[in-house]
C-alpha positions in Angstrom: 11.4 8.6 -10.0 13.8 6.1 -11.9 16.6 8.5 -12.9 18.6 11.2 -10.5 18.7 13.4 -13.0 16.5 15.2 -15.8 17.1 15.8 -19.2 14.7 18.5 -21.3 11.6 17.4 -23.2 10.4 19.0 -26.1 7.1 19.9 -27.1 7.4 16.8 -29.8 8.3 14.0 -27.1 5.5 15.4 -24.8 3.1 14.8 -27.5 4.3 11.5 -28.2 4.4 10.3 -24.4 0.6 12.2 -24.4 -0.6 10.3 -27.5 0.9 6.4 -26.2 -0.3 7.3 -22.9 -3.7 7.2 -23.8 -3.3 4.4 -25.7 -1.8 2.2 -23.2 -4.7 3.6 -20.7 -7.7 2.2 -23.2 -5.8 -0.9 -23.8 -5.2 -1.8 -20.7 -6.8 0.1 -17.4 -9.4 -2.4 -15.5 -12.1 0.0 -15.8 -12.7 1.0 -19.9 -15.0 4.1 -18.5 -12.4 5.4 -16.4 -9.5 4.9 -18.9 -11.6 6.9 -21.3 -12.2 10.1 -18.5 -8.6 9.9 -17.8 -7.3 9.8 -21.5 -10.1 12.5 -22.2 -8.7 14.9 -19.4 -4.8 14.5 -20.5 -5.9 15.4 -24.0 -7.8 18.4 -22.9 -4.7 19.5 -20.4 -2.3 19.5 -23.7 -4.6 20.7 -26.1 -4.9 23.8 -23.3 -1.8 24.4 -22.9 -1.2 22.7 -19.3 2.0 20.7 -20.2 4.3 23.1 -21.5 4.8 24.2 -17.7 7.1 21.2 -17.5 9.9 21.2 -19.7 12.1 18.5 -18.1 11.7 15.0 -17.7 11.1 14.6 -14.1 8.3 17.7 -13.7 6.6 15.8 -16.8 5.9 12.2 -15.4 5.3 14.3 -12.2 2.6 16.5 -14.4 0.8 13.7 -16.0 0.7 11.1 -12.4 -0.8 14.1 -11.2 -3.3 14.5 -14.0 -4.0 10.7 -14.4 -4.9 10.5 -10.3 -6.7 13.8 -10.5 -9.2 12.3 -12.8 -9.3 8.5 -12.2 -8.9 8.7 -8.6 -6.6 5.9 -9.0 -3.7 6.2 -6.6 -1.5 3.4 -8.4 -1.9 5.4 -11.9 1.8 6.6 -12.3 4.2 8.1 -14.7 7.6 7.4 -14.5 11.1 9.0 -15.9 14.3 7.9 -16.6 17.4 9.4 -17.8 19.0 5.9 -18.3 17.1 4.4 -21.2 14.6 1.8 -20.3 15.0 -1.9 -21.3 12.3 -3.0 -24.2 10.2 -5.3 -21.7 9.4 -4.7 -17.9 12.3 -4.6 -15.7 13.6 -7.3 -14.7 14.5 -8.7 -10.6 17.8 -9.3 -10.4 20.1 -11.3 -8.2 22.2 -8.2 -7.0 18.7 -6.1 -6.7 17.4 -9.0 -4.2 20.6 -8.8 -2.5 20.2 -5.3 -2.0 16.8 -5.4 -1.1 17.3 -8.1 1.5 20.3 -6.1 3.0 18.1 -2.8 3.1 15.6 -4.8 5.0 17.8 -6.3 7.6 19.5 -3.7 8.0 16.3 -1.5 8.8 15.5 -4.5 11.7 12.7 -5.1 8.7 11.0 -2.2 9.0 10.3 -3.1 12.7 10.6 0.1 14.5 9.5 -0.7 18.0 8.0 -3.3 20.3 7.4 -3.5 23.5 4.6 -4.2 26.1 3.3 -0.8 27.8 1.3 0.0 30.8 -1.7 -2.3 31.6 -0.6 -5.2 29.4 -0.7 -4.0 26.2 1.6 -5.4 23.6 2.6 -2.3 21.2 4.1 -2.8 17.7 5.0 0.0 15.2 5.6 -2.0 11.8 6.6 0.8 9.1 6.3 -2.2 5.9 5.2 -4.7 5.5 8.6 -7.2 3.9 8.9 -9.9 2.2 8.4 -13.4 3.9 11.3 -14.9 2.1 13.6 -11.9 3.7 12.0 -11.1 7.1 9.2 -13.7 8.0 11.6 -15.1 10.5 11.8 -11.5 12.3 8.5 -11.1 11.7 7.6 -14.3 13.8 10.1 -13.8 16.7 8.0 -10.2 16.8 4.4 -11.6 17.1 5.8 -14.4 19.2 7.6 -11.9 21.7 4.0 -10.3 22.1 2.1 -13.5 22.7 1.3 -12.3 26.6 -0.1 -9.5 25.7 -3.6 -8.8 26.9 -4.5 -6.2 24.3 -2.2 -5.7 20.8 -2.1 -2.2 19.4 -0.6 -2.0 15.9 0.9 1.0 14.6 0.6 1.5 11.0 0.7 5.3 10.8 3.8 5.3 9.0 3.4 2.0 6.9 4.1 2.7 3.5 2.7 -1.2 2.5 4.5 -4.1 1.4 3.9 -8.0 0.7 0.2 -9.2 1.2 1.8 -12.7 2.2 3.6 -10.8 5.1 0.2 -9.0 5.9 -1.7 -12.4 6.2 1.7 -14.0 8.0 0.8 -10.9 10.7 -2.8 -11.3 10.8 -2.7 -15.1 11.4 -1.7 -14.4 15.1 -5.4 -12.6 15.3 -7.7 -15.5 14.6 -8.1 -19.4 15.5 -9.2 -20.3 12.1 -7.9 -18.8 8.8 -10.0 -16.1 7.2 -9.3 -14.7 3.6 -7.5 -11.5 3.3 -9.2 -9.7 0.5 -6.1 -8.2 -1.5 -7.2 -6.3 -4.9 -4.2 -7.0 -6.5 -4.6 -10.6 -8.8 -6.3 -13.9 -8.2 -6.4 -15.6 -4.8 -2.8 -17.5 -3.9 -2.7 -19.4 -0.8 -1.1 -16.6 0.9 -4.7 -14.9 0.6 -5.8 -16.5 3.9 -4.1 -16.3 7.4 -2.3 -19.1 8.3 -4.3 -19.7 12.0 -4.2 -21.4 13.7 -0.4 -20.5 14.8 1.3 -22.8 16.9 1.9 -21.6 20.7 -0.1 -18.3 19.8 -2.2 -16.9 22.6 -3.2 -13.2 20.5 -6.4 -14.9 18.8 -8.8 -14.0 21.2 -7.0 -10.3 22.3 -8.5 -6.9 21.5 -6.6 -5.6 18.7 -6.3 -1.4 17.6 -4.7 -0.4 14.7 -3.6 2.8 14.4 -3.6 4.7 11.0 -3.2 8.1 9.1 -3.0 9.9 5.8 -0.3 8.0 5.1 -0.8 4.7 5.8 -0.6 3.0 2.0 -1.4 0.1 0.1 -0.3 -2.9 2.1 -1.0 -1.4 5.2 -4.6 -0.5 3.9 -5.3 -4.3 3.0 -4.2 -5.1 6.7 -6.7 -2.3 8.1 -9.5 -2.7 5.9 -9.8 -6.6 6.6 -9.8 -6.5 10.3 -12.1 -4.1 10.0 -14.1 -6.0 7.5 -13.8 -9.1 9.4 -14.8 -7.3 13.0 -11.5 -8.3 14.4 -9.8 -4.4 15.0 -10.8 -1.2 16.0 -9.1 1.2 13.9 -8.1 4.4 15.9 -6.8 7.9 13.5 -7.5 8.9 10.5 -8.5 7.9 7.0 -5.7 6.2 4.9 -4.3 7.6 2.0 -6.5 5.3 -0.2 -4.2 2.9 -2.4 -5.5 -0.2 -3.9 -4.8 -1.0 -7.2 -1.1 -2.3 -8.2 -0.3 -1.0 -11.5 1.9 -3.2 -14.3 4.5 -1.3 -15.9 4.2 -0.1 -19.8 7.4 1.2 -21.3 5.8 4.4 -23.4 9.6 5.1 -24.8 13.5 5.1 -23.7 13.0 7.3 -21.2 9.2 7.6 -19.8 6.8 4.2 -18.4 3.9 4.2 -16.7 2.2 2.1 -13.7 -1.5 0.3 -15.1 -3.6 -1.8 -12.9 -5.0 -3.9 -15.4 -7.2 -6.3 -12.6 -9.8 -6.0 -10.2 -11.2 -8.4 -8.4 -14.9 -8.7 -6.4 -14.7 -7.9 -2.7 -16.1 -10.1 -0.8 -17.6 -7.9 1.6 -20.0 -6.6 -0.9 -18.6 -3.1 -0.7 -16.2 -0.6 -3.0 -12.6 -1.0 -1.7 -10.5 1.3 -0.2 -8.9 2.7 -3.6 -9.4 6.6 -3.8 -10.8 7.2 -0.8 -9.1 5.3 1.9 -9.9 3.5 5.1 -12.1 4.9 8.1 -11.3 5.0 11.2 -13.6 3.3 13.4 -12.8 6.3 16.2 -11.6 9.3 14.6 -8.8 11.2 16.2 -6.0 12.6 15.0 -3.0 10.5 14.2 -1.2 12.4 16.6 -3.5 11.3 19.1 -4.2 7.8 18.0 -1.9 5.7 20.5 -2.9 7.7 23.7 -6.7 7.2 22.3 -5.8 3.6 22.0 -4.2 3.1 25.0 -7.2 4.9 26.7 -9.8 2.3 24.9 -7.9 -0.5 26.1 -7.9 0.7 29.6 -11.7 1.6 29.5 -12.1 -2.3 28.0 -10.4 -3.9 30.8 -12.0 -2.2 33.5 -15.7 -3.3 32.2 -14.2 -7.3 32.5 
């Protein structure tokens, strides 16, 4: 949430956050059936009763996300509180906030957790985000390029929580000789929708690649999953993702409360739904637990058949 702490709401305010909600949700939400089931189900919850439970800010954002996702399925639907009152427009990037941000990230190594090259040649890297190019693409590079002997790449996203879809096509461009579009839900096509292959030096484009996932493997990380799969370039090994697509704008409904809308969605490709409420499948279904040592033991099985 956007504030530490949580200041009551009255029955009034909830209507009024209740009434604009649904507003913003037909105005707005890429899918006009959808936006109407989801506004029809918050109005049912208040006129039954189900928001006076909440009587603080926090629990109340918390209460209507949950309603919202329960009945769109739309993971990026979100309600937000703050005790600070919210500026007029959306909120702006600051100077100090990208400061921050860029010392968070290099101070977490860039979310790179570990990488190393384990038994029987196979390079290992557990990526937890995926940052920002203009903050980590040179960490991200030395990574890839540190892995570029490898004879098999096994990429642990169980823990990734998402990131930058330029930094998803930066990693995938070490997969393929050619660039290939990375199908990214999120607005139109940029030119960081396609990989940027070849990569100079690179020696991964022809190397079995494994991706391991979970339940909580989000957003980002599900764009990264779902087009190797898509493009017959991975085997995923775990279990089906949390199932995030759709990044939401931000609607102020009053000084304290906003709300995340994806307002876009664009054609896949592939011909198929995305991975937006239901999350990516595993190609071989283990648990996440057991992902690595099943990918570890596919790799082995691989090698012996050459």
């Amino acid at each position: 949430m956007m504030g530490a702490a949580s200041e009551t709401v009255d029955p009034e305010e909830r209507h009024l956050v209740i009434d604009r909600t649904v507003a913003k949700l037909k105005q707005y939400y890429f899918d006009h059936d959808v936006a109407q089931k989801t506004a029809d189900a918050l109005l049912t919850h208040e006129n039954n009763g189900d928001d006076k439970v909440a009587t603080d800010g926090t629990a109340f954002a918390a209460l209507l996300t949950a309603q919202m996702r329960d009945a769109s399925h739309d993971m990026h639907l979100v309600m937000d509180y703050s005790q600070d009152s919210l500026p007029a427009g959306p909120p702006l990037q600051t100077a100090g906030g990208m400061a921050r941000f860029r010392e968070r990230m290099l101070q977490q190594h860039c979310m790179i957790r570990k990488v190393e090259i384990l038994p029987h040649d196979i390079g290992y890297l557990k990526l937890d985000f995926f940052p920002d190019t203009n903050v980590c693409g040179a960490e991200v590079k030395a990574t890839m390029a540190s892995l570029n002997r490898a004879g098999a790449i096994i990429f642990d996203l169980r823990d990734n929580s998402g990131g930058f879809p330029d930094t998803v096509s930066l990693v995938a461009s070490y997969l393929f000789d050619h660039p290939e579009y990375m199908y990214a839900p999120r607005g139109a096509p940029t030119v960081d929708s396609w990989t940027r292959s070849p990569v100079a030096g690179n020696m991964l484009a022809d190397k079995p690649v494994y991706v391991l996932i979970s339940g909580s493997t989000w957003s980002g990380a599900e764009q990264f999953s779902y087009n190797l799969k898509m493009l017959k370039r991975a085997t995923l090994v775990g279990e089906t993702t949390r199932g995030g697509t759709h990044a939401g704008t931000f609607h102020r409904i009053d000084a304290h409360f906003g709300m995340g809308i994806p307002e876009e969605r664009f054609i896949n490709p592939y011909g198929k739904e995305d991975w937006e409420g239901v999350g990516v499948q595993p190609d071989v279904k283990v648990k996440a637990t057991d992902a690595l040592e099943t990918a570890e033991r596919l790799v082995e099985m691989k090698m012996q058949k050459k």
